[in-house]
C-alpha positions as CSV (number, residue, x, y, z in Angstrom):
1,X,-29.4,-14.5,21.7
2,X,-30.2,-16.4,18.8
3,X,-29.2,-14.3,16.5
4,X,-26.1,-13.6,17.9
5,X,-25.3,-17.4,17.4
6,X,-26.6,-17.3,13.8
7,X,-23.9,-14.6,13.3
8,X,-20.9,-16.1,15.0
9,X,-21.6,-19.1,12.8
10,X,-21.3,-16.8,9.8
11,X,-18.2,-15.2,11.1
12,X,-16.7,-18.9,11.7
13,X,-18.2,-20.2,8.7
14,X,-16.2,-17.0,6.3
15,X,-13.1,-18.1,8.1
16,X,-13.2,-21.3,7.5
17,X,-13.7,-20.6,3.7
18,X,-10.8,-18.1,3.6
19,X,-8.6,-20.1,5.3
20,X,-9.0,-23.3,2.8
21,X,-9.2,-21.0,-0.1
22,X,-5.8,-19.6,1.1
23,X,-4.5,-23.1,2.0
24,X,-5.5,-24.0,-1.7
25,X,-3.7,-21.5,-3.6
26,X,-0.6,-22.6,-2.0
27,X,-0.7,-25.7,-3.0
28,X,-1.0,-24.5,-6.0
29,X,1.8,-22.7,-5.7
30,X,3.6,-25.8,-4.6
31,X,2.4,-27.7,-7.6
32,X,3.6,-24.9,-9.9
33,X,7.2,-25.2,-7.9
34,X,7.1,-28.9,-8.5
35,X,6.3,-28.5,-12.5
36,X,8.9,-26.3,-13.3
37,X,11.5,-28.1,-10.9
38,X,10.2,-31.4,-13.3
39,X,10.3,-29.1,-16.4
40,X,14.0,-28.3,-15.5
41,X,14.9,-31.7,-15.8
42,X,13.2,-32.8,-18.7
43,X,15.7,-32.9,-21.9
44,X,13.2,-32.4,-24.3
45,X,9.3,-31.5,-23.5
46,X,6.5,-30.4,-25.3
47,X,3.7,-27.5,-24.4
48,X,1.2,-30.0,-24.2
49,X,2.8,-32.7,-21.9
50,X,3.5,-29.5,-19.8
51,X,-0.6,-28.8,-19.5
52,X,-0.9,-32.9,-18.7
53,X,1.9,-32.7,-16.2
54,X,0.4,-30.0,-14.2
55,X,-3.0,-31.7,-13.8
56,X,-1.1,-34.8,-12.8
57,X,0.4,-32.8,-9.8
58,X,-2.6,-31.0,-8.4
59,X,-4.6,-34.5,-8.8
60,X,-1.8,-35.5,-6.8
61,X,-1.5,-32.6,-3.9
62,X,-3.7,-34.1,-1.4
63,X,-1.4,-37.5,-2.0
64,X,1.4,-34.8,-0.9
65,X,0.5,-34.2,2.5
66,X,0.0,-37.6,3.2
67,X,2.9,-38.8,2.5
68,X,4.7,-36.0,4.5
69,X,2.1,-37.0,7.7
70,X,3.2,-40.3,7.7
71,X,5.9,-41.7,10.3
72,X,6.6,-45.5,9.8
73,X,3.4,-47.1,8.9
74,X,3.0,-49.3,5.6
75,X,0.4,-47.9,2.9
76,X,-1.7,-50.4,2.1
77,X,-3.4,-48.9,-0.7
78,X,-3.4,-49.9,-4.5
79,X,-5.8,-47.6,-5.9
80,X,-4.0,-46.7,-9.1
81,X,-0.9,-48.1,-8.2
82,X,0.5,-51.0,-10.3
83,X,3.2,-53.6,-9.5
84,X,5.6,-52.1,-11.3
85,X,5.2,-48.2,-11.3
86,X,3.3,-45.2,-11.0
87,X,4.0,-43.5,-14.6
88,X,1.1,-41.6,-16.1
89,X,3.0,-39.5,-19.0
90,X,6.8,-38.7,-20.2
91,X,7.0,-36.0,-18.0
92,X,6.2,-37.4,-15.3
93,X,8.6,-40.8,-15.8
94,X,11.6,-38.4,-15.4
95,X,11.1,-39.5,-11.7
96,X,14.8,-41.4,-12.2
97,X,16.6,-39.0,-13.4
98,X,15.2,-35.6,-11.4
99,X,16.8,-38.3,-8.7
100,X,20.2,-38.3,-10.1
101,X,20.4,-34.6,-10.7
102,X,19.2,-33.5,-6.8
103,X,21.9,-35.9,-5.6
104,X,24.7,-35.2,-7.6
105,X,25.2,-38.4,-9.6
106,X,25.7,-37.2,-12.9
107,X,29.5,-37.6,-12.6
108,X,29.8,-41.1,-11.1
109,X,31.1,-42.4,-14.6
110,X,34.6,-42.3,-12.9
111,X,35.0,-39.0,-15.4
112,X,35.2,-35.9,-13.2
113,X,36.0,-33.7,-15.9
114,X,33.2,-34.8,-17.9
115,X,32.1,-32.0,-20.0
116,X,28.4,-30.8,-18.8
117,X,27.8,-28.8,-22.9
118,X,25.4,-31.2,-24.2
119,X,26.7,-31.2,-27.4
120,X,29.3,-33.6,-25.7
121,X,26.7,-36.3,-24.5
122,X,25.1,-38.4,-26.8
123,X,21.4,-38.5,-25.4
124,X,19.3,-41.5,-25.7
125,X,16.4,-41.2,-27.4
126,X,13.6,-43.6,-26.1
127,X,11.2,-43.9,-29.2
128,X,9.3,-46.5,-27.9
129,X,8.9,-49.0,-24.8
130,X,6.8,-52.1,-23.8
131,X,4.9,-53.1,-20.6
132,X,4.5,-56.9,-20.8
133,X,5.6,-60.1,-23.8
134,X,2.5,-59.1,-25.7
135,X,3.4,-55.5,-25.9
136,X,7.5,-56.4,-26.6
137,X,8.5,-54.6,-30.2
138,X,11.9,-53.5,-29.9
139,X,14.4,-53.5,-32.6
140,X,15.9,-56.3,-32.9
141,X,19.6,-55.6,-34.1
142,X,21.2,-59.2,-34.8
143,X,22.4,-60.2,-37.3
144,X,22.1,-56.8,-39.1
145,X,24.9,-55.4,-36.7
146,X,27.9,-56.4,-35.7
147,X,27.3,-56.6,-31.7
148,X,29.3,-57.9,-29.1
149,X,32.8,-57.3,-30.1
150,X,33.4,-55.1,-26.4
151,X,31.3,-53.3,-24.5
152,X,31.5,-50.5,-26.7
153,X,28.4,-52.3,-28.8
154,X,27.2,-54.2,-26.2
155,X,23.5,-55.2,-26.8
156,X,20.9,-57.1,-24.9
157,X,21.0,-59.9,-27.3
158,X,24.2,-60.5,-26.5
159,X,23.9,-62.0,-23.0
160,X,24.0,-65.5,-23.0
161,X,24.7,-65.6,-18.6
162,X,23.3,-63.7,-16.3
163,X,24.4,-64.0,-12.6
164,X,24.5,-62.2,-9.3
165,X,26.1,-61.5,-6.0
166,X,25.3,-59.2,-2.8
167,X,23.1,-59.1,-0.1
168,X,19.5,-59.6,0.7
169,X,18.4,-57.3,-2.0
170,X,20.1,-59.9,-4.7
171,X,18.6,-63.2,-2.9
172,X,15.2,-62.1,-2.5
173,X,15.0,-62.5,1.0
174,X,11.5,-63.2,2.6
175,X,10.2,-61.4,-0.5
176,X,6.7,-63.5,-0.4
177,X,6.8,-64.7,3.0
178,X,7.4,-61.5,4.9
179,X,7.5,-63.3,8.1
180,X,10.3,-65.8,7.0
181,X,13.8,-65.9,6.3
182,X,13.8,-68.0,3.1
183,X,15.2,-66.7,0.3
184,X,12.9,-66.6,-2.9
185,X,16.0,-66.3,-5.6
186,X,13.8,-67.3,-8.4
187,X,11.5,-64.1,-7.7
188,X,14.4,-61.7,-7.6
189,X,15.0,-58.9,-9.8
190,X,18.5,-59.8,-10.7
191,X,18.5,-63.5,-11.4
192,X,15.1,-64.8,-11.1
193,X,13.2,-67.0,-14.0
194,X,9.8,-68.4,-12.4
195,X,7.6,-67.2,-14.7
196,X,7.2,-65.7,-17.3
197,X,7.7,-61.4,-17.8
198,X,3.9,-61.3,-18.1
199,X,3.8,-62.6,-14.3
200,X,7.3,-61.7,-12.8
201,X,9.1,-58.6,-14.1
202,X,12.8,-59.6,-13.6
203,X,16.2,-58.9,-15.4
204,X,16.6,-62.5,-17.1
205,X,12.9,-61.9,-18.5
206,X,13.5,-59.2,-19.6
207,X,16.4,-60.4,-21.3
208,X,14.8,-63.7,-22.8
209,X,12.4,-61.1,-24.5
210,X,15.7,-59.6,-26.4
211,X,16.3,-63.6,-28.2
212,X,18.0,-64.7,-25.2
213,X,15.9,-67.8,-24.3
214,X,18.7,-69.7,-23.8
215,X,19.9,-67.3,-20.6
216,X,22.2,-69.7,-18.1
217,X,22.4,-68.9,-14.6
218,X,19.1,-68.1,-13.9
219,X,17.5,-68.8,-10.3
220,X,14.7,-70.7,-10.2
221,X,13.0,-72.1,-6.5
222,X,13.8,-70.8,-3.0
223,X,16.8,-71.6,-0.6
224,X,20.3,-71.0,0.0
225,X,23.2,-71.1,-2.9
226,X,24.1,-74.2,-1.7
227,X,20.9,-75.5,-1.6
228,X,20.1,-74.7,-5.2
229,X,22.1,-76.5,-8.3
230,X,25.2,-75.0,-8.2
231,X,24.5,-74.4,-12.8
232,X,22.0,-71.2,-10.7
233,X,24.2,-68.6,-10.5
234,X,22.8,-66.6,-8.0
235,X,25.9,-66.9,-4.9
236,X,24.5,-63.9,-3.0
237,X,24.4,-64.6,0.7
238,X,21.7,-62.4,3.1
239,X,23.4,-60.0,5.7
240,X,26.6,-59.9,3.3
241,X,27.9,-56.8,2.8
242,X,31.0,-55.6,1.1
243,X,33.8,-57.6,2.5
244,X,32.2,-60.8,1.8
245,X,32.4,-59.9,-2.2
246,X,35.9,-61.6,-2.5
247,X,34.3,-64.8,-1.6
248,X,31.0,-64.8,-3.6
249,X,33.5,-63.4,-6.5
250,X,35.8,-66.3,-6.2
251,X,32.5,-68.8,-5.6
252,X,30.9,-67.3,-9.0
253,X,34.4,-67.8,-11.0
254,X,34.7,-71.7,-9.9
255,X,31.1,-72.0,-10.9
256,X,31.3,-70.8,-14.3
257,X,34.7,-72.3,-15.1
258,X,32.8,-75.9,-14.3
259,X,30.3,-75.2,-17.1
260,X,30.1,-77.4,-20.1
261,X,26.7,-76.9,-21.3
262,X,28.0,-74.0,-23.1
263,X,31.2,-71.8,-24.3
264,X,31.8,-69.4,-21.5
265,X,35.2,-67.6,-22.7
266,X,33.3,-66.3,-25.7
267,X,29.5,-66.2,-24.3
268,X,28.9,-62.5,-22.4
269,X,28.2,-62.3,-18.6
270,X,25.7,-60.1,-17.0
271,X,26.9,-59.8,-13.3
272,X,24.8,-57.8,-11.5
273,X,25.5,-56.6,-7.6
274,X,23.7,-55.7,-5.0
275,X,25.4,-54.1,-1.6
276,X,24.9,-51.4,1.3
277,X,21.3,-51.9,2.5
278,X,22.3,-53.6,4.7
279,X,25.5,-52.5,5.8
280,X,23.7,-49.1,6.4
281,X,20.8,-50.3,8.0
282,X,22.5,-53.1,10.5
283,X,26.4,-50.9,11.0
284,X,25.8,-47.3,9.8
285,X,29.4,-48.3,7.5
286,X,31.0,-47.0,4.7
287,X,31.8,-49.9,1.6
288,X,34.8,-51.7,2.1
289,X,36.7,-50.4,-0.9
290,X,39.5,-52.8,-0.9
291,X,37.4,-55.7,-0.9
292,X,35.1,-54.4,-4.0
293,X,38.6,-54.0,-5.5
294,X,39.8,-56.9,-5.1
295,X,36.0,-58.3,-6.3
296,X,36.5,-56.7,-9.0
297,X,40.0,-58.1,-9.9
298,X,38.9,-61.7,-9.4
299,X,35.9,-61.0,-11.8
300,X,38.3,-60.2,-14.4
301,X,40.8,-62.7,-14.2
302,X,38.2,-65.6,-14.1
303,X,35.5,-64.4,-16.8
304,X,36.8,-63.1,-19.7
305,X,33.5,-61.3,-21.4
306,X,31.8,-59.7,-18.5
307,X,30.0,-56.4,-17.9
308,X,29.7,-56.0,-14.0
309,X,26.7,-53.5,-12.3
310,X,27.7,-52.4,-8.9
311,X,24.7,-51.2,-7.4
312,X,24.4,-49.8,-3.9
313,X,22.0,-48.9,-1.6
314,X,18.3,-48.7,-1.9
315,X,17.0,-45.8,-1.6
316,X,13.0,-45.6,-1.8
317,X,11.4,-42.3,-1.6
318,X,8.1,-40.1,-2.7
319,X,8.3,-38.5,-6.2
320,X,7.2,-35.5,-3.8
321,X,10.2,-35.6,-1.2
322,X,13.2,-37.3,-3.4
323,X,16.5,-36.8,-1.3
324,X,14.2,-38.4,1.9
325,X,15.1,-42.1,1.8
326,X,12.2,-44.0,3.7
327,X,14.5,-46.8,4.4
328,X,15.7,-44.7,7.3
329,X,13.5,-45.0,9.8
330,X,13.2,-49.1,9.2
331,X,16.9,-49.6,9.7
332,X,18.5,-50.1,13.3
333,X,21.3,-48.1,13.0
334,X,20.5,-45.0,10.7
335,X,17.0,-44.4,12.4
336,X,19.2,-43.3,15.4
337,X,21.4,-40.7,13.0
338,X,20.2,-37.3,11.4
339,X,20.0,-36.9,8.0
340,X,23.1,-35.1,7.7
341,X,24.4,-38.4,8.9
342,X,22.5,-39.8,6.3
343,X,23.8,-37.6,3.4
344,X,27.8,-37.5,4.6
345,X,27.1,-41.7,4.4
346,X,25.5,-41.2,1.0
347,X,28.6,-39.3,0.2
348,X,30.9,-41.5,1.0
349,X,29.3,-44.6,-1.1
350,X,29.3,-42.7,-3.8
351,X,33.1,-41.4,-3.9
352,X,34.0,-45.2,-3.2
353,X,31.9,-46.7,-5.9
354,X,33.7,-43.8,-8.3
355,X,37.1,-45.2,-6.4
356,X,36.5,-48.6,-7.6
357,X,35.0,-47.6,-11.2
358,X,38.3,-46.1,-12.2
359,X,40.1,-49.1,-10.9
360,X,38.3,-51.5,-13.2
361,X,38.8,-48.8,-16.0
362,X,42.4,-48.8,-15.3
363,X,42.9,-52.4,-15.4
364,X,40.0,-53.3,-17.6
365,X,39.8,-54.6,-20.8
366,X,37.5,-54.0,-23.5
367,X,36.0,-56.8,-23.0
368,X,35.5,-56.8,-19.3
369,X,34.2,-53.6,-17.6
370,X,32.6,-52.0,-14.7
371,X,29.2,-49.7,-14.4
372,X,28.5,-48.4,-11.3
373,X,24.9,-47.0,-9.7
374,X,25.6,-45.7,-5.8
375,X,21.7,-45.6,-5.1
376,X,19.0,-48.2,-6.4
377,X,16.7,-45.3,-6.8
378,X,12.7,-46.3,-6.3
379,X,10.4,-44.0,-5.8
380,X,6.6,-44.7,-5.6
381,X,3.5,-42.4,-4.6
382,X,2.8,-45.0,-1.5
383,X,6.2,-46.3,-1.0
384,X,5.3,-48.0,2.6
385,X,3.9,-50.6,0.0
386,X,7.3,-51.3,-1.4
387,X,8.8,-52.5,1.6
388,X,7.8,-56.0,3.7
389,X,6.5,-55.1,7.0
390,X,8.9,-53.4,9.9
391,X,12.0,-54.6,7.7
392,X,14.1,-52.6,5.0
393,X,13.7,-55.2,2.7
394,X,11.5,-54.9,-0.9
395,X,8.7,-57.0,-1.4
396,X,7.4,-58.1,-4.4
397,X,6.1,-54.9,-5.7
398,X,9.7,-53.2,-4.6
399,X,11.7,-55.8,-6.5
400,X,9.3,-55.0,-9.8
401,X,10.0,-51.7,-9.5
402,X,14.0,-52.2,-8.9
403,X,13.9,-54.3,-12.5
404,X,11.9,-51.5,-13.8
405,X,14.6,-48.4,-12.7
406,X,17.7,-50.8,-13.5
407,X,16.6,-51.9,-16.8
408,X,15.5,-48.2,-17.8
409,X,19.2,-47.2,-16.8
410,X,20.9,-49.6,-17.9
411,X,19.1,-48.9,-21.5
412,X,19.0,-45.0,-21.3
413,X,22.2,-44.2,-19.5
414,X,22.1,-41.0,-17.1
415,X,20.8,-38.9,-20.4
416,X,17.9,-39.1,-22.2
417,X,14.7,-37.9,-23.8
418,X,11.5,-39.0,-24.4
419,X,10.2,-38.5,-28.3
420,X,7.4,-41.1,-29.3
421,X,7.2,-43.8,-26.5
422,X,3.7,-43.7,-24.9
423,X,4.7,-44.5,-21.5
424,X,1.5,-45.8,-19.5
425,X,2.2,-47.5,-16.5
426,X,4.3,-50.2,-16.6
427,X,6.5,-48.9,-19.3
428,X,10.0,-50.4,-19.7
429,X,12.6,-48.5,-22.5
430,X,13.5,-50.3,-25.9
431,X,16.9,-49.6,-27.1
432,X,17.4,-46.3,-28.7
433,X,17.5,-47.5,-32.7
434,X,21.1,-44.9,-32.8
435,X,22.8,-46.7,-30.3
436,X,21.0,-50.3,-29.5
437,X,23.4,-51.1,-26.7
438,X,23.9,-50.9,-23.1
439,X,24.7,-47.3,-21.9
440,X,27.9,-47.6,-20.0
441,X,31.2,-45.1,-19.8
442,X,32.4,-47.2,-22.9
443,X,30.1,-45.8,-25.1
444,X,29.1,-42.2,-23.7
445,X,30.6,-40.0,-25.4
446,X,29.6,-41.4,-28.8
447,X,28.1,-44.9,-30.5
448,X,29.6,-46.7,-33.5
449,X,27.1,-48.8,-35.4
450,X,29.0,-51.7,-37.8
451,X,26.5,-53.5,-40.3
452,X,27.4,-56.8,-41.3
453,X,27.5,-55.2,-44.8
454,X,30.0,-52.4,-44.5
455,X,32.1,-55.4,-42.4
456,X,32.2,-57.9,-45.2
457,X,32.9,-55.0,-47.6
458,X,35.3,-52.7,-45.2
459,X,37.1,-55.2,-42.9
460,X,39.5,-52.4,-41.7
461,X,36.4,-50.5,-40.3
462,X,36.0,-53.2,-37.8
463,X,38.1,-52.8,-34.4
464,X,39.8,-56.3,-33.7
465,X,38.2,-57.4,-30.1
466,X,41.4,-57.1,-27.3
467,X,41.9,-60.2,-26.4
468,X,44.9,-59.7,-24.4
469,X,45.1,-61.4,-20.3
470,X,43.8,-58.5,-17.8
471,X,47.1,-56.3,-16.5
472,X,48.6,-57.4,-13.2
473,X,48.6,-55.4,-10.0
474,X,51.7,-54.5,-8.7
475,X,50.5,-56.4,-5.4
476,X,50.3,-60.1,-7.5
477,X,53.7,-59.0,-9.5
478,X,55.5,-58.7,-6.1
479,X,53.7,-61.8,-4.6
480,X,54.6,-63.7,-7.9
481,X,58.0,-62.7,-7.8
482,X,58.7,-63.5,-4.4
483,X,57.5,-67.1,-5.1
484,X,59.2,-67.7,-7.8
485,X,62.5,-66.8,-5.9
486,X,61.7,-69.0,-3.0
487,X,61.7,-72.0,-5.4
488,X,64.6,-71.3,-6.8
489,X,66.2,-70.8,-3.5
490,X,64.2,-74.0,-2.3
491,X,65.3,-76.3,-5.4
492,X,68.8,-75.4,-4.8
493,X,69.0,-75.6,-1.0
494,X,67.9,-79.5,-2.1
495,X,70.3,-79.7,-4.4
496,X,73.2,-79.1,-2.7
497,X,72.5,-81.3,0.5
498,X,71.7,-84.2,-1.8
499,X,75.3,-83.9,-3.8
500,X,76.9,-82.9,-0.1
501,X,75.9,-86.1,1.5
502,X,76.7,-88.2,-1.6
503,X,80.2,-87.1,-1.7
504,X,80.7,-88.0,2.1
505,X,79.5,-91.8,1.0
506,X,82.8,-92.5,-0.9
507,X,86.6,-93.1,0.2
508,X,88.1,-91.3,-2.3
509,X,87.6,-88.4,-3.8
510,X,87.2,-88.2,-8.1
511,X,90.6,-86.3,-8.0
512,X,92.6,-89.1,-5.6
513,X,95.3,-90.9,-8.0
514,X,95.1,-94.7,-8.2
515,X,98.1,-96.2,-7.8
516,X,100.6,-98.0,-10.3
517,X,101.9,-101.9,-9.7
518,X,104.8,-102.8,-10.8
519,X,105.4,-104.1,-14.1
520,X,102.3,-102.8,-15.6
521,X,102.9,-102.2,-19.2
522,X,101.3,-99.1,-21.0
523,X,98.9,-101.2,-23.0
524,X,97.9,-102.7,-19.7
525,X,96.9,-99.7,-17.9
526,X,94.6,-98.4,-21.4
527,X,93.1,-101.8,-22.1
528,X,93.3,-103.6,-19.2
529,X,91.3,-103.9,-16.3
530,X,91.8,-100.7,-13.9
531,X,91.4,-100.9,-10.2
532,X,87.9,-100.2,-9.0
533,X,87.9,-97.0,-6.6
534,X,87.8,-98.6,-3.0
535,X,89.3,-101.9,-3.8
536,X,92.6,-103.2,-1.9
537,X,95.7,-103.9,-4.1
538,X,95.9,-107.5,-3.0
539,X,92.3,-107.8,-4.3
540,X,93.2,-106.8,-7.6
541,X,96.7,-108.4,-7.6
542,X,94.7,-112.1,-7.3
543,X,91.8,-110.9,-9.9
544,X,94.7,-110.4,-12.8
545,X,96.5,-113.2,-11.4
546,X,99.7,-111.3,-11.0
């Protein structure tokens, strides 16, 4: 008897070793699926990265199922996992882009036919990077370049205001006080100044790194818009979504046009937008296109140097499971849906934002244009810790990561590849030295670079700036017109009552022949004194003393 027990435990003991060594081979395989699907979607990569990357990944398999075991509870661990992102090597940092390849957003320039040869794209390549203000050495291009001149040499020195509209995402809604309702806008990514970069990783300190220490508009304190000086120009409102636009648009062009503190007509705008989280999460909608239009039209009219970042949606995922958005489950109306649901309403937020990008290009100027990004794209290795507690909104670590992903974007564009930057965690992209400027559509298919030198010496090399008023719908020219002829028709309608009711006052009319007395010379009647209209012939027979 007791050795038969002795030998079932060796039976059960071999099968438990086969069975985990067979469990452990495919999770190799899995991480080898995983390498080449991030090999695929590296531009440029080296042999040695390669070896790096695949340690990385089986390090990171037991992390795997974990995440795919999880249902709706928030990771609470920090074990490796800074504020701002999870990055270990290049290869690995191509998290954002692997993102925008599996969901289809390489076209969302507004270019369908975009060529897809890549000796039609001009890649960005990210030399170097910096994690904090001690670490900041990128290029600085002024005055060495001309800059500035559209948005076809845009550069981060360039911005002198930098404001925002949108939802919660934009105000910073209950971002360090999960169980408020107070909005922390001077700890959001898109506008907030409280500290410095070294403590709070936002847009504007990002920026002030760049030269622009004089950056207006940025938030500072917690409250409402209206609560905050009215100079912060941070007019998001939480719950908005993409009808209210209109309104914030036309509240942000009244603000800026009241500035004196500094030229505004010639100073560029950074307006960055936030909308859909919570349209999905609370209505399960599609954007209102018509509004962001119109958004978009009031924008141009009222600021006249302006580049304007739609951004939609967050969508926060594992680097292991990209196209699974984990805001799903917090939201009231999508948990309900299946993720084809999901994907159609993806879809559709996508082919809207295009809708409204080649609307701005069409009545754009080149100093006022539009970039869009359908999906604020996060992705984290315990993404439960991005969000605050039972809510689809980002805490503190999920706005750090949003500046992180935006800034990279807006720096790198869709393409890019990674040559000398040593991206540890916390990396953020400096300009590549080629083509210092904001990626957008304006300068995508290739970069001009103007010195100050070949300007002084070849004036005609230099493309005068467009200064001309933004085109007019046909909507406003038909409104216009229409007013102007109900003026006209008003003014004259006036007119002719007034000169009616005039002409009914007198007893004669202008054409009524006075008549003669007798004996009245020639002379008399062209020098003397006529007969007023309406007054009796006795009464002018005793004034001449006839």
């Amino acid at each position: 008897m007791k050795y038969a027990i002795v030998l079932l435990l060796s039976v059960l003991t071999t099968a438990v070793a086969s069975a985990t060594n067979e469990l452990l081979k495919k999770k190799d395989n899995t991480t080898d699926h995983l390498l080449m699907h991030s090999a695929d979607s590296v531009i440029s990569n080296n042999a040695g990265n390669a070896n790096n990357t695949f340690e990385h990944f089986r390090e990171e398999s037991a992390v795997t199922e974990a995440i795919k075991t999880t249902k709706d509870e928030d990771y609470d661990a920090t074990d490796g996992d800074s504020d701002v992102s999870d990055e270990r090597n290049p290869d690995y940092f191509r998290e954002d882009t692997n993102f925008i390849k599996n969901i289809n957003l390489g076209d969302h320039w507004g270019d369908k036919n975009r060529p897809e040869d890549k000796k039609n794209k001009v890649i960005s390549h990210i030399s170097s990077s910096f994690t904090d203000g001690r670490s900041f050495a990128c290029t600085k291009v002024k005055p060495t370049l001309i800059t500035g001149t559209s948005l076809e040499n845009l550069s981060p020195e360039d911005i002198g205001i930098i404001a925002s509209m949108g939802d919660s995402i934009a105000t910073g809604s209950a971002r360090l006080w999960p169980e408020s309702s107070i909005d922390f806008r001077g700890s959001s990514f898109t506008t907030g100044g409280d500290a410095t970069i070294d403590g709070l990783v936002t847009i504007p300190n990002i920026l002030k790194e760049f030269g622009s220490g004089n950056l207006f508009g940025v938030s500072h304190g917690m409250g409402t818009k209206d609560q905050l000086p009215k100079h912060q120009l941070n007019v998001a409102v939480s719950g908005s979504n993409s009808s209210f636009l209109p309104n914030q648009a036309k509240d942000l062009v009244d603000r800026i046009k009241k500035v004196k503190e500094i030229d505004t007509y010639n100073t560029w705008t950074l307006v960055l937008i936030t909308v859909g989280t919570e349209e999905i999460c609370n209505h399960c909608q599609v954007p209102n296109v018509d509004a962001l239009k119109e958004s978009m039209d009031i924008l141009n009219r009222g600021i006249h140097k302006a580049l304007i970042v739609l951004i939609g949606p967050v969508h926060v995922a594992s680097p292991y499971q990209l196209k699974a958005n984990l805001l799903k489950k917090r939201c009231n109306c999508s948990k309900h849906e299946s993720d084809d649901f999901m994907i159609k309403m993806s879809e559709e937020w996508v082919k809207g934002f295009r809708e409204v990008e080649e609307h701005v290009k069409q009545n754009g100027r080149s100093t006022f244009g539009l970039l869009t990004i359908p999906m604020l794209t996060i992705t984290s290795r315990y993404p439960f810790s991005l969000f605050i507690n039972n809510k689809p909104l980002l805490n503190r670590r999920g706005h750090m990561y949003a500046a992180k992903f935006l800034w990279n974007r807006l720096i790198a564009g869709p393409v890019y590849n990674l040559t000398k930057a040593i991206l540890s965690q916390d990396a953020y992209f400096c300009p590549d030295t080629a083509c210092p400027y904001f990626r957008v559509p304006q300068n995508y298919y290739g970069c001009r670079m103007i010195t100050q030198y070949d300007f002084d010496n070849n004036p005609e090399l230099y493309t005068p700036l467009i200064k001309g008023k933004p085109k007019k719908t046909k909507r406003e020219i038909y409104t216009r017109s229409g007013l102007i002829i109900f003026a006209v028709f008003t003014v004259a309608s006036i007119l002719l009552v007034f000169f009616y009711n005039r002409s009914k006052r007198g007893d004669k009319g202008r054409f009524d022949l006075i008549p003669e007395l007798p004996g009245t010379t020639s002379a008399e009647k062209g020098h003397g004194k006529g007969m007023n209209i309406g007054e009796s012939v006795d009464d002018y027979l005793l004034s001449n003393k006839f």
